[in-house]
ZAKOL-376806 format. One record per residue (C-alpha): x, y, z; residue number from 1; chain. Coordinates in steps of 0.05 Angstrom, whole numbers, padded with zeros to 5 digits. Layout:
REM residues N
<<X,Y,Z>,NUM,A>;
...
//
This chain:
REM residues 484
<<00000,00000,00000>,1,A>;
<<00018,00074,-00013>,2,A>;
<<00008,00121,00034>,3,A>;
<<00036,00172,-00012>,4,A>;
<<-00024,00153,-00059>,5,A>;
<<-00072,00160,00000>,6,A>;
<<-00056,00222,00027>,7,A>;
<<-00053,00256,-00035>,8,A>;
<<-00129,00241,-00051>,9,A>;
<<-00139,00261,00014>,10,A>;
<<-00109,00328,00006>,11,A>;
<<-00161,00338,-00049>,12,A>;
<<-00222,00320,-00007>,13,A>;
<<-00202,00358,00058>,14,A>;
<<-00179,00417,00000>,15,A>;
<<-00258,00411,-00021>,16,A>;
<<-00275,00419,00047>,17,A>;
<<-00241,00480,00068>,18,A>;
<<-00267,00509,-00001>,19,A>;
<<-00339,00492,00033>,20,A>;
<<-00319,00536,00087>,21,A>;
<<-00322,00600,00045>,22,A>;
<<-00400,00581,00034>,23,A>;
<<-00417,00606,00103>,24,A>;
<<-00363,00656,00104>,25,A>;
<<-00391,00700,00045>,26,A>;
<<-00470,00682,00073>,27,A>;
<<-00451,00707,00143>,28,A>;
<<-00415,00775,00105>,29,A>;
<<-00475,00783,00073>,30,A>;
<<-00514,00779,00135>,31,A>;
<<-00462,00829,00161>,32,A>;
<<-00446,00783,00212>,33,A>;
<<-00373,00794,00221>,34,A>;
<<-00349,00749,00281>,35,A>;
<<-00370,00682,00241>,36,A>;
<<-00348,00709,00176>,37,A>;
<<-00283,00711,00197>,38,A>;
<<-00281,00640,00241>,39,A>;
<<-00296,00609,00170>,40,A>;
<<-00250,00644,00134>,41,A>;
<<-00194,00629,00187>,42,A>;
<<-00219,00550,00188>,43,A>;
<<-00218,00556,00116>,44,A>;
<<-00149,00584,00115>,45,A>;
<<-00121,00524,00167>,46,A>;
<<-00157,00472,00129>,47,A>;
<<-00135,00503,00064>,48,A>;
<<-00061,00504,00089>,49,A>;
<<-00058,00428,00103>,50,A>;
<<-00100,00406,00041>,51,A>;
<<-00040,00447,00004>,52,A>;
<<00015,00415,00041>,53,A>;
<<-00016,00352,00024>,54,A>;
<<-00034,00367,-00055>,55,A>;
<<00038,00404,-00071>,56,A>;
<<00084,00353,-00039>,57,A>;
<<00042,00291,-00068>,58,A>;
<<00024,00317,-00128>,59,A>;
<<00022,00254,-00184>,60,A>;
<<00023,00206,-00133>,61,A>;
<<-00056,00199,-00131>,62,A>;
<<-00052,00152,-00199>,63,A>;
<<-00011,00097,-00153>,64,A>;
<<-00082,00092,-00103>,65,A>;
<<-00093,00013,-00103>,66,A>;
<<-00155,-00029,-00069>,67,A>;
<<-00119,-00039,00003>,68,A>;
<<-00101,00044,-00006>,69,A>;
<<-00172,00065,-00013>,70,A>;
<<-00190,00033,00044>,71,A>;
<<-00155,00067,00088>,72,A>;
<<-00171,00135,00043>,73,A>;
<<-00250,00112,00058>,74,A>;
<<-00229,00114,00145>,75,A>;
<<-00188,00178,00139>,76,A>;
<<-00250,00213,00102>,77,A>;
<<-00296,00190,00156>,78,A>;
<<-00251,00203,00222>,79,A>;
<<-00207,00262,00200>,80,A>;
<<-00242,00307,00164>,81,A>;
<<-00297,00311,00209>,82,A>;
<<-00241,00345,00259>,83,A>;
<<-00232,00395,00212>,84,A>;
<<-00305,00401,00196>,85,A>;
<<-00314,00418,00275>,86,A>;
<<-00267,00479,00279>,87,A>;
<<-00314,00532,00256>,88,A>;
<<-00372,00499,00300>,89,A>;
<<-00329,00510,00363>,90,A>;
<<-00299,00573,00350>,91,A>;
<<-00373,00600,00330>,92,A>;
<<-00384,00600,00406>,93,A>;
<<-00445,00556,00392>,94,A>;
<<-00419,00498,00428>,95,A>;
<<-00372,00511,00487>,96,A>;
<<-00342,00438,00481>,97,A>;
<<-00300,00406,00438>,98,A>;
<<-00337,00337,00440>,99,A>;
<<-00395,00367,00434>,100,A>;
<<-00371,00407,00373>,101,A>;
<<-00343,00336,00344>,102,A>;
<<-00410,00304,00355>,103,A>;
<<-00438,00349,00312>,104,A>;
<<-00387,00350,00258>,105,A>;
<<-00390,00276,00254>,106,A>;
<<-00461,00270,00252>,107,A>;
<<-00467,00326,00201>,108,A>;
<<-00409,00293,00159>,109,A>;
<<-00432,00217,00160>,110,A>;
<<-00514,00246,00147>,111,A>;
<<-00530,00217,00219>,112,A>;
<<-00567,00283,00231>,113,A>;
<<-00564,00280,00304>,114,A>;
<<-00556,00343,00337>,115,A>;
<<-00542,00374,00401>,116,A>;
<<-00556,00439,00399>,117,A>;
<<-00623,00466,00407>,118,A>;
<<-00670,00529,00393>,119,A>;
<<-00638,00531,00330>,120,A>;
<<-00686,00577,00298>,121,A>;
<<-00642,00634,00339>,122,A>;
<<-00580,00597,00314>,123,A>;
<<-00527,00646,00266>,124,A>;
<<-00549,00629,00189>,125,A>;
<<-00475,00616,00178>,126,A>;
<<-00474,00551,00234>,127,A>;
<<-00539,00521,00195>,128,A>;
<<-00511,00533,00138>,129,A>;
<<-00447,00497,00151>,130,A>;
<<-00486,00445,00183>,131,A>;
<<-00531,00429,00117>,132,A>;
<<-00461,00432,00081>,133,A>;
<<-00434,00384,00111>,134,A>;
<<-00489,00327,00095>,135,A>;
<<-00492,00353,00026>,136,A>;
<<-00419,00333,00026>,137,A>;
<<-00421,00271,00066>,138,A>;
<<-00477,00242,00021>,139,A>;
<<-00432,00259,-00040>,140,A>;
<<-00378,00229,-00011>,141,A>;
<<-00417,00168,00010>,142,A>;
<<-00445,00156,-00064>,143,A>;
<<-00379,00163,-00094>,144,A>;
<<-00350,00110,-00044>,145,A>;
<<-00394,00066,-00059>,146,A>;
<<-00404,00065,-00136>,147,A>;
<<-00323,00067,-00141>,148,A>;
<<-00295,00043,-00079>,149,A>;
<<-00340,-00010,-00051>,150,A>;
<<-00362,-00040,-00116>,151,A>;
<<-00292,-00050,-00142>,152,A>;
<<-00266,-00081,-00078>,153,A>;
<<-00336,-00127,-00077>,154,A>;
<<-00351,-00108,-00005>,155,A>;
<<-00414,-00132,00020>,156,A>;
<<-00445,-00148,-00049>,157,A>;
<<-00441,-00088,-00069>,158,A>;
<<-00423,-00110,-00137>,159,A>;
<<-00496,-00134,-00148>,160,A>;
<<-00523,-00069,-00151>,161,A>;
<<-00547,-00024,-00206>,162,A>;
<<-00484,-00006,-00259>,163,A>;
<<-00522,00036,-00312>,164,A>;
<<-00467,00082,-00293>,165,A>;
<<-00393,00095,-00334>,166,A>;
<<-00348,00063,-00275>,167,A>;
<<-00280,00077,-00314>,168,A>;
<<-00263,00002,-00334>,169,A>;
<<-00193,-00004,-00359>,170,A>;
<<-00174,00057,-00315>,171,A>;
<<-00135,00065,-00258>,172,A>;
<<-00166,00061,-00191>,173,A>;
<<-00167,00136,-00177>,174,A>;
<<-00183,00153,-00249>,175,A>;
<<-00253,00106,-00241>,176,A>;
<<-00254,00147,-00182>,177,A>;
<<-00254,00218,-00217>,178,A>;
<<-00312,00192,-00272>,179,A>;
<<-00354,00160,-00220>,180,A>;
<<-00343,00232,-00181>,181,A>;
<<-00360,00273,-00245>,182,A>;
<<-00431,00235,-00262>,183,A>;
<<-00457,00233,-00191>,184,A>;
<<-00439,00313,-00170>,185,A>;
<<-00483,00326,-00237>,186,A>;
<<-00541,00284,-00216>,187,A>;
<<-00539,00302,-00144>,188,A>;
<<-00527,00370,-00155>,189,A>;
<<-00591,00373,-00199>,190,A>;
<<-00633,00336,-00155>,191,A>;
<<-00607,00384,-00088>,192,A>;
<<-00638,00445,-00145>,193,A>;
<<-00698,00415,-00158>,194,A>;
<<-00721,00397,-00084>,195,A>;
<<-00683,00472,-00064>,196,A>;
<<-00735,00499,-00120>,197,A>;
<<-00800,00454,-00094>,198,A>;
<<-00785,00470,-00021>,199,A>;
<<-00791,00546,-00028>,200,A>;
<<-00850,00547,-00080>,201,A>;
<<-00888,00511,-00025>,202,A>;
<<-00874,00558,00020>,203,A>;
<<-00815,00549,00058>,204,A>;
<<-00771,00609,00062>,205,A>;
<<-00716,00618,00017>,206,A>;
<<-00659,00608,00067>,207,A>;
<<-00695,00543,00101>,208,A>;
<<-00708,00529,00032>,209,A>;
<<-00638,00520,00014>,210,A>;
<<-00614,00481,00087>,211,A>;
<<-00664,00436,00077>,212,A>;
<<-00648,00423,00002>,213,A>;
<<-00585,00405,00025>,214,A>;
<<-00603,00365,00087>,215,A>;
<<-00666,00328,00046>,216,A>;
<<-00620,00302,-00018>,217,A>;
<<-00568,00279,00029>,218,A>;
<<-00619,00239,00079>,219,A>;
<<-00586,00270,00131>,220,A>;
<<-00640,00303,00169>,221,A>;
<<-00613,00372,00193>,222,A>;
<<-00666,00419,00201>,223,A>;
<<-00662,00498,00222>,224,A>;
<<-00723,00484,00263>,225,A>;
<<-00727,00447,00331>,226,A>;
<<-00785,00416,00318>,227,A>;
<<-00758,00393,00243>,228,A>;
<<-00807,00396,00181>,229,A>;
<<-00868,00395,00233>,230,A>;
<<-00843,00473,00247>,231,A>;
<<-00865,00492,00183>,232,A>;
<<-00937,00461,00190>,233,A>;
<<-00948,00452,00108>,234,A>;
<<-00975,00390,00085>,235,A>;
<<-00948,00419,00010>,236,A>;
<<-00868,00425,00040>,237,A>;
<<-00873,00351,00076>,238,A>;
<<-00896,00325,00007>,239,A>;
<<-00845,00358,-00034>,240,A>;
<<-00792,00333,00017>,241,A>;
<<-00818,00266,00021>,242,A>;
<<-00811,00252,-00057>,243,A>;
<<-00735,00283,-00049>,244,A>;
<<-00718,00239,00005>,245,A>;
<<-00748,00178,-00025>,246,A>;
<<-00707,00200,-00090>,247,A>;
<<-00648,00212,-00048>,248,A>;
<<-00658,00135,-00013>,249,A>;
<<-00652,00103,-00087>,250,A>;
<<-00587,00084,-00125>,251,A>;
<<-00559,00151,-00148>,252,A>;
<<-00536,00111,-00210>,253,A>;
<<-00611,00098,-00229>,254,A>;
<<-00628,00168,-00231>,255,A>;
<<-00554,00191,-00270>,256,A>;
<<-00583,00125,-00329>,257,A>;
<<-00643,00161,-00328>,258,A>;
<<-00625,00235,-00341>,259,A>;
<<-00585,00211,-00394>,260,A>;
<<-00646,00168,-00432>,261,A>;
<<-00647,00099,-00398>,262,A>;
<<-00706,00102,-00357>,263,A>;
<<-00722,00027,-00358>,264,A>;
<<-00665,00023,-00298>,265,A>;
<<-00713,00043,-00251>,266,A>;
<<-00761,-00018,-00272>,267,A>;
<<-00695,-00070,-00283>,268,A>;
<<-00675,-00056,-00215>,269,A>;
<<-00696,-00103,-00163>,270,A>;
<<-00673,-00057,-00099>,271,A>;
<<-00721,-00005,-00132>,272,A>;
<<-00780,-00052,-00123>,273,A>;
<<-00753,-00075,-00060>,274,A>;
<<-00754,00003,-00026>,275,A>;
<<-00819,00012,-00058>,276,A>;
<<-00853,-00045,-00027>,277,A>;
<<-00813,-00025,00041>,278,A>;
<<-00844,00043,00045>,279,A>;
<<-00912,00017,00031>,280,A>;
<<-00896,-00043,00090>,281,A>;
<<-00874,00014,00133>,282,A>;
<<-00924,00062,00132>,283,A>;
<<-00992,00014,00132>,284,A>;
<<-00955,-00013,00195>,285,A>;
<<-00943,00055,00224>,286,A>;
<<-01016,00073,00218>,287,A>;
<<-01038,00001,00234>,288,A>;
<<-01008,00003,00299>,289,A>;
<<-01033,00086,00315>,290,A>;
<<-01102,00061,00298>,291,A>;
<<-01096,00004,00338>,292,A>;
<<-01073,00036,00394>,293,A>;
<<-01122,00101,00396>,294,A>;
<<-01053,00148,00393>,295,A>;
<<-01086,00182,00331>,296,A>;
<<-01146,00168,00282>,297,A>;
<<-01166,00174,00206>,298,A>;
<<-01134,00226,00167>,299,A>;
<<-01086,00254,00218>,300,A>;
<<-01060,00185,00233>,301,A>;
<<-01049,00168,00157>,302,A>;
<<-01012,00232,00149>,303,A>;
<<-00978,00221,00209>,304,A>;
<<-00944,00153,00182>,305,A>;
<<-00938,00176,00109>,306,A>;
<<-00885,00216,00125>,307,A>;
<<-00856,00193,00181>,308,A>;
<<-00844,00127,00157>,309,A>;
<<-00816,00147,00091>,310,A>;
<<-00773,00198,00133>,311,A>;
<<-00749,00143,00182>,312,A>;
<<-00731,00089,00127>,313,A>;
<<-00701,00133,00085>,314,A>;
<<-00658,00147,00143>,315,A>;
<<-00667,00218,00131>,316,A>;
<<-00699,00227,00204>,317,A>;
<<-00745,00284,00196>,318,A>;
<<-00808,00291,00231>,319,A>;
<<-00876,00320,00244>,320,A>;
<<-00924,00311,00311>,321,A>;
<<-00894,00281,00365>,322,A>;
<<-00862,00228,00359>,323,A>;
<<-00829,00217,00431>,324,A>;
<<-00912,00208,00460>,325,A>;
<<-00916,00151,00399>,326,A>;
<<-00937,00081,00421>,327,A>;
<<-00879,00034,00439>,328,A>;
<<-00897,-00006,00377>,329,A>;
<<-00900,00049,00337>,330,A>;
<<-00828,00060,00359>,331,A>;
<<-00807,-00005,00348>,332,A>;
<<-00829,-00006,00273>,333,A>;
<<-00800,00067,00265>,334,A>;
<<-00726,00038,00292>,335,A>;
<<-00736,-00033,00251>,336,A>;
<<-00743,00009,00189>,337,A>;
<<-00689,00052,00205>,338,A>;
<<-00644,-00010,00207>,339,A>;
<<-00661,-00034,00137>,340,A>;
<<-00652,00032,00108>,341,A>;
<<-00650,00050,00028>,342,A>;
<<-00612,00018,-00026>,343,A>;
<<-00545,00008,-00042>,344,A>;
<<-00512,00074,-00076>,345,A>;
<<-00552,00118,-00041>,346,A>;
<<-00535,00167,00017>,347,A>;
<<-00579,00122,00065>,348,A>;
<<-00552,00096,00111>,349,A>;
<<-00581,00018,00144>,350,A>;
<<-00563,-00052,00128>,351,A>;
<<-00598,-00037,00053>,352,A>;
<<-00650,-00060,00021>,353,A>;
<<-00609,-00101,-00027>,354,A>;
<<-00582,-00141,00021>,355,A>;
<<-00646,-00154,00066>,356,A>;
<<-00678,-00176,-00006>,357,A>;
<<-00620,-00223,-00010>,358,A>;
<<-00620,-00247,00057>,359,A>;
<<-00700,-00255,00055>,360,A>;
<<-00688,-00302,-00015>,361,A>;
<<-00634,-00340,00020>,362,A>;
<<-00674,-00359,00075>,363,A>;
<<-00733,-00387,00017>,364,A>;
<<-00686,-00413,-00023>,365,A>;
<<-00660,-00462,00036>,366,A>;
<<-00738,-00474,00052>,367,A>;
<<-00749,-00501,-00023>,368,A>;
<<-00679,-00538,-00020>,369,A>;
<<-00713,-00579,00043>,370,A>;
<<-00779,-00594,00015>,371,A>;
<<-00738,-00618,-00061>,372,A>;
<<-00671,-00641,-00037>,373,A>;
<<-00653,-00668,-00110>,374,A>;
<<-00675,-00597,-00144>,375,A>;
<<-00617,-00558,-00163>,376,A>;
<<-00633,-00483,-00149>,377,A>;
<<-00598,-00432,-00155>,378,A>;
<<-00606,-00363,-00121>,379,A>;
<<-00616,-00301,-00173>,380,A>;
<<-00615,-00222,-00163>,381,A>;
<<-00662,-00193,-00216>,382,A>;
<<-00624,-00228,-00283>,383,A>;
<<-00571,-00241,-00248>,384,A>;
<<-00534,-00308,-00213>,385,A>;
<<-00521,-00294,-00143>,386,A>;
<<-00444,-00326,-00122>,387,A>;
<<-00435,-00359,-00064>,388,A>;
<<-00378,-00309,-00051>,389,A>;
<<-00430,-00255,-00062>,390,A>;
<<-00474,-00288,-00016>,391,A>;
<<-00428,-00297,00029>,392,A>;
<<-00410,-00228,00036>,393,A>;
<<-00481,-00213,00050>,394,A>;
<<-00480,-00248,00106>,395,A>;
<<-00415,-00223,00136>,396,A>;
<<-00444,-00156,00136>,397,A>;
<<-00504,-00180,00164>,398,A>;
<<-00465,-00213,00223>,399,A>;
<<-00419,-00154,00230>,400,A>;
<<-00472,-00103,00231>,401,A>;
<<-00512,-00140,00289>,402,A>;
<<-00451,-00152,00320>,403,A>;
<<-00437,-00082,00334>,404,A>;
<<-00516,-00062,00342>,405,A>;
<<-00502,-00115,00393>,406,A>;
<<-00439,-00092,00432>,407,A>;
<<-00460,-00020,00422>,408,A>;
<<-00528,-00020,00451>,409,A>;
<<-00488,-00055,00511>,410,A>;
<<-00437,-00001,00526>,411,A>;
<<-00485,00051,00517>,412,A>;
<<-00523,00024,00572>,413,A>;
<<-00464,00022,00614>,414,A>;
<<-00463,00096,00604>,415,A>;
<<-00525,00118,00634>,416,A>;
<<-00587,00114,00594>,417,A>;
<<-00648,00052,00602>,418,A>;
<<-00634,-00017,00553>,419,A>;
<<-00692,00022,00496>,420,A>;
<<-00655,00089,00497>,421,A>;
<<-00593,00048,00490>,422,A>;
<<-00617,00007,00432>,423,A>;
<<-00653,00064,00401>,424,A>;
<<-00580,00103,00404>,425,A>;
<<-00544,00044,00370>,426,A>;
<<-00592,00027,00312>,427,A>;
<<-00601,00106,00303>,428,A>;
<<-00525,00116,00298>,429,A>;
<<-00509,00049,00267>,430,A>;
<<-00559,00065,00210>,431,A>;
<<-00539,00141,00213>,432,A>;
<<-00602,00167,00228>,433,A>;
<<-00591,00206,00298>,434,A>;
<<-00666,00235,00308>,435,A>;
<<-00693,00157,00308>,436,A>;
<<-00674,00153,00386>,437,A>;
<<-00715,00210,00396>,438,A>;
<<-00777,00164,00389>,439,A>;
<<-00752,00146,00462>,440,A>;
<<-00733,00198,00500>,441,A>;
<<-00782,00244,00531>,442,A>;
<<-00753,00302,00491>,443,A>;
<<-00744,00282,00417>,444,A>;
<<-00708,00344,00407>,445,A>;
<<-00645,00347,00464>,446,A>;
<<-00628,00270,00461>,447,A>;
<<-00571,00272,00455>,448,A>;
<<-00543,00345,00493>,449,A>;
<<-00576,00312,00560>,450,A>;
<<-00531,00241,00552>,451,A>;
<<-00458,00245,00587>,452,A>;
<<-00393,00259,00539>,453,A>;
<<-00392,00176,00535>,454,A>;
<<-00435,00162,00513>,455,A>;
<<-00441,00209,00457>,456,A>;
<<-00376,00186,00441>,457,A>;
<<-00391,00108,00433>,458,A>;
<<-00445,00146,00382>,459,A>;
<<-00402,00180,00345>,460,A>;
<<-00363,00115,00339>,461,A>;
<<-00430,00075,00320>,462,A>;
<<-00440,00130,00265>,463,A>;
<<-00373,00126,00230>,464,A>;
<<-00377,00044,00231>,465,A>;
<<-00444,00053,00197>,466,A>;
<<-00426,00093,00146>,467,A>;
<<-00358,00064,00125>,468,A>;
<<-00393,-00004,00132>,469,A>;
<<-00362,-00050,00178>,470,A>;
<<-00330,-00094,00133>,471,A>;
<<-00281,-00039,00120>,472,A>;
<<-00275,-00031,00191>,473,A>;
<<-00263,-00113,00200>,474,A>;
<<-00217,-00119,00141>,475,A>;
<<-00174,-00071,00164>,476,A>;
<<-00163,-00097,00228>,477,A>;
<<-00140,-00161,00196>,478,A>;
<<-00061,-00174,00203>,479,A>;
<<-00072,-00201,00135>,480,A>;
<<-00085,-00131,00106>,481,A>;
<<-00024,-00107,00133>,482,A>;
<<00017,-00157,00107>,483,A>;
<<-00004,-00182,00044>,484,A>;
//
């Protein structure tokens, strides 16, 4: 491996950040706020000055990246930049604490959207700002590591998914890289436009407008409002931002076929079906169980479920009403949906509906194996012949992923808060959607400002393993990485 290679790509990613920085910079000028104009421009300079370093010195070393190299690129994007990512949020003065200030980096940066500030409506424009960013960035990033990172290295089964896209075959590694990067920032770019665009002709101010945008296309759930898209009180604005984060959920390569004339991907693709009949699943559950249970009735209730289940398996984490005073089933179908998540290439986060397809087909396919031993079957995804290697790697992520739902819902509970809070917190952070552990907590808004500094960080260490999927994390703790 070449850590030359590495850190030069690196340079370019933490350079993209610190260009991010002058975003907020120029807003808060305009808002002739001075003070946080010039923290981002000074975080801006740091970050700038290290991404240089980096850039100059390496320069022409990126074309040498290799598999076991981007690997380590994929835990340096998720660990280090969010460090960077919190200097301007601490030396706003918005957060007096340096963990907490990481927190929110982190959750920001890997679309978690867990927060701990609160009245944010009295917030400076230039820290929600920043905060919106930052998912826009992280989903980016996420969609790009997955389309030319993890389906090149085969992690998970990844390579089953949807390749309508260009993925630079016969390149090298970080040139298949910088194609995948150039179709996906056009199709996610347009899509954060055209939900920026529906939000405000609903009727959502321009500035919210343009947070939300960000924070909807990214399914990362930052709001500017405490009480999230239920502030706003506009049946029009949760519709328009239900349809983005549903869009946002789905394989960004879908939607990049599409724009360019092959619409038939959406109807080839099995994971499309599969999140379709998972929202539908989802919400006549949801309003099943607040029927059942008296909570609400009729309209309300429907409405109620509509968009909060799409919100919550989406991942995006969004809500309206109240969802802490929900029933505990309610809850429980809110957090099992959270888990599965959207599909494979999105900026969802969850064990993917891909793989819970695969793993439900598995589990038939064994059934029909018992019942006609002599049958030779064969298991299929869409058109095509599932591997046993493929198959395989399902399954370790499956394993892995409860695994550390497992052990993290146990030393969370070490730290203070009751077994459901301490479940709710590890499925929330392991499927990086923060505001699901709200659904348990008496407050869903100040989760996670009233838990101790431990267990925010165990968290922030759930959220990272999410994102980067833990068969990164697991193959990179292998001795065998390190020496082969």
């Amino acid at each position: 491996m070449k850590a030359d290679a590495v850190l030069c790509v690196f340079g370019w990613l933490l350079g993209g950040l610190s260009l991010s920085m002058l975003i907020p910079a120029l807003g808060a000028l305009i808002a002739d706020d001075i003070e946080h104009a010039r923290v981002f421009f000074n975080s801006a300079a740091v970050s700038g000055f290290f991404a240089g370093a980096m850039i100059i010195s390496l320069r022409g070393k990126e074309i040498d990246l290799n598999k076991r190299g981007s690997l380590l690129l994929i835990v340096l994007i998720w660990t280090i930049l969010p460090v960077f990512a919190a200097v301007p949020i601490y030396f706003s003065g918005v957060i007096f604490s340096p963990g907490k200030a990481l927190f929110e980096a982190v959750s920001g940066f890997t679309t978690s959207g867990a927060t701990v500030l609160t009245h944010l409506d009295r917030q400076p424009a230039a820290i929600l700002l920043w905060r919106a960013i930052l998912q826009w960035l992280g989903g980016l990033y996420t969609i790009i590591a997955a389309s030319g990172i993890f389906v090149v290295l085969g992690i998970g089964g990844l390579q089953l998914q949807y390749a309508g896209m260009p993925h630079g075959d016969g390149q090298t590694l970080f040139g298949r890289l910088q194609q995948v990067a150039r179709a996906l920032l056009g199709i996610y770019s347009a899509l954060t436009l055209l939900c920026f665009l529906g939000l405000w002709a609903a009727g959502m101010p321009i500035f919210d407008a343009f947070c939300h945008a960000l924070s909807t296309v990214s399914t990362g759930g930052f709001s500017t409002r405490d009480a999230s898209i239920g502030a706003f009180n506009s049946p029009r604005i949760e519709a328009v931002a239900a349809i983005f984060m549903i869009l946002g959920a789905m394989n960004m390569a879908l939607h990049w076929a599409a724009a360019n004339g092959r619409w038939r991907g959406y109807r080839l693709d099995p994971e499309a079906r599969y999140l379709g009949v998972a929202i539908l699943v989802t919400v006549a559950s949801v309003f099943l169980a607040l029927y059942a249970s008296d909570f609400d009735g009729g309209v309300r209730a429907a409405h109620w479920a509509l968009f909060n289940g799409a919100s919550f398996l989406t991942t995006t984490g969004y809500w309206t009403g109240n969802i802490a005073g929900a029933p505990l089933v309610v809850g429980l179908i809110l957090i099992a949906a959270v888990l599965v998540g959207g599909a494979t290439g999105s900026t969802s986060g969850g064990f993917k509906e891909m793989r819970v397809g695969l793993v439900v087909k598995q589990g038939w396919l064994e059934l029909a194996r018992l019942i006609s031993p002599n049958e030779v079957l064969g298991l299929r995804y869409g058109k095509v012949r599932v591997k046993e290697a493929q198959i395989a790697a399902v399954w370790a992520v499956f394993i892995g992923f409860s695994f550390f739902l497992a052990m993290g819902t146990i030393l969370i509970s070490l730290t203070g808060p009751n077994f459901e809070q301490s479940f709710a917190i590890a499925a929330a952070a392991m499927s990086n959607s923060g505001p699901a552990a709200g659904l348990f907590f008496a407050d869903p808004i100040t989760p996670y400002a009233s838990v101790s500094e431990a267990t925010r960080g165990l968290a922030m260490v759930g959220m990272i393993v999410g994102r980067m999927e833990v068969l990164t994390l697991l193959t990179l703790l292998s001795p065998a990485f390190w020496r082969g």
